[in-house]
N, C-alpha and C positions, 0 to 999 in steps of 0.2 A: 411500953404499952403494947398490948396484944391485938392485933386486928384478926375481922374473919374476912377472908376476901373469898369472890362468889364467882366462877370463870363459867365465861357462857361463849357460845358460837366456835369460832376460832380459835378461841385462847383454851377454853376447853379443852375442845378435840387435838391441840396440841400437848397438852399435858397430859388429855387424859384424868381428868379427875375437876370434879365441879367446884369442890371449895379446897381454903388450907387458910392453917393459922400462920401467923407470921410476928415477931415481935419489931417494933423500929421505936427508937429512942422518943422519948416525949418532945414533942414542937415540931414533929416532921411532919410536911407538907406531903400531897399525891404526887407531886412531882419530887420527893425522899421515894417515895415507895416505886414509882416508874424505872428511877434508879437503880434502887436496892432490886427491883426483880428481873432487871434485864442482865446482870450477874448471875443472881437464884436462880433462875430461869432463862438461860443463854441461848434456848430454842425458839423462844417468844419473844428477842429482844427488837426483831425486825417488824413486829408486828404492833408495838408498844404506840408508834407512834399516831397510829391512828385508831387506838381504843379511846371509849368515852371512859371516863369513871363517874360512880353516880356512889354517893354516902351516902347510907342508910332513907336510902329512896328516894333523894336528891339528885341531881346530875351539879357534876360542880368543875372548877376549872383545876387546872394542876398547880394552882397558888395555896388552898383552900387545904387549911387545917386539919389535922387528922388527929383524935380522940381514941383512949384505951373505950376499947369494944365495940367500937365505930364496924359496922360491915360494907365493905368497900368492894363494889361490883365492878366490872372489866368489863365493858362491852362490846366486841368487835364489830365493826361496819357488815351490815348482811347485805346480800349482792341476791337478785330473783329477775323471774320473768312473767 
């Protein structure tokens, strides 16, 4: 299955780049994909643990399903004053 994943704040500006496709085997949960991107992405692996994930405008927990074409957002804790 092909996901679009959407990198905002942190996860972003560490990439560098706001979205990317990515494929992970059909039945994989967010917590498949936390996995698989803390490999893919070995500069964001410190930071994985305190992103939200939200499915297609949902926020959901890392048990929770993931679907061919699902868009799956990353979103890091913002810090202000």
């Amino acid at each position: 299955m092909t996901l679009c994943l959407l990198f905002f704040s942190q996860i972003r500006d560490v990439l560098g780049r706001e979205e990317e496709r990515l494929d992970l085997p059909s039945g994989s949960r967010v917590k498949d994909l936390e996995r698989l991107l803390s490999t893919h992405a070995p500069q964001i692996a410190g930071l994985l643990g305190s992103v939200t994930f939200a499915v297609n405008n949902a926020y959901v927990d890392r048990d929770s399903e993931l679907h061919d074409g699902d868009v799956v957002a990353l979103i890091s804790p913002i810090s202000g004053g």
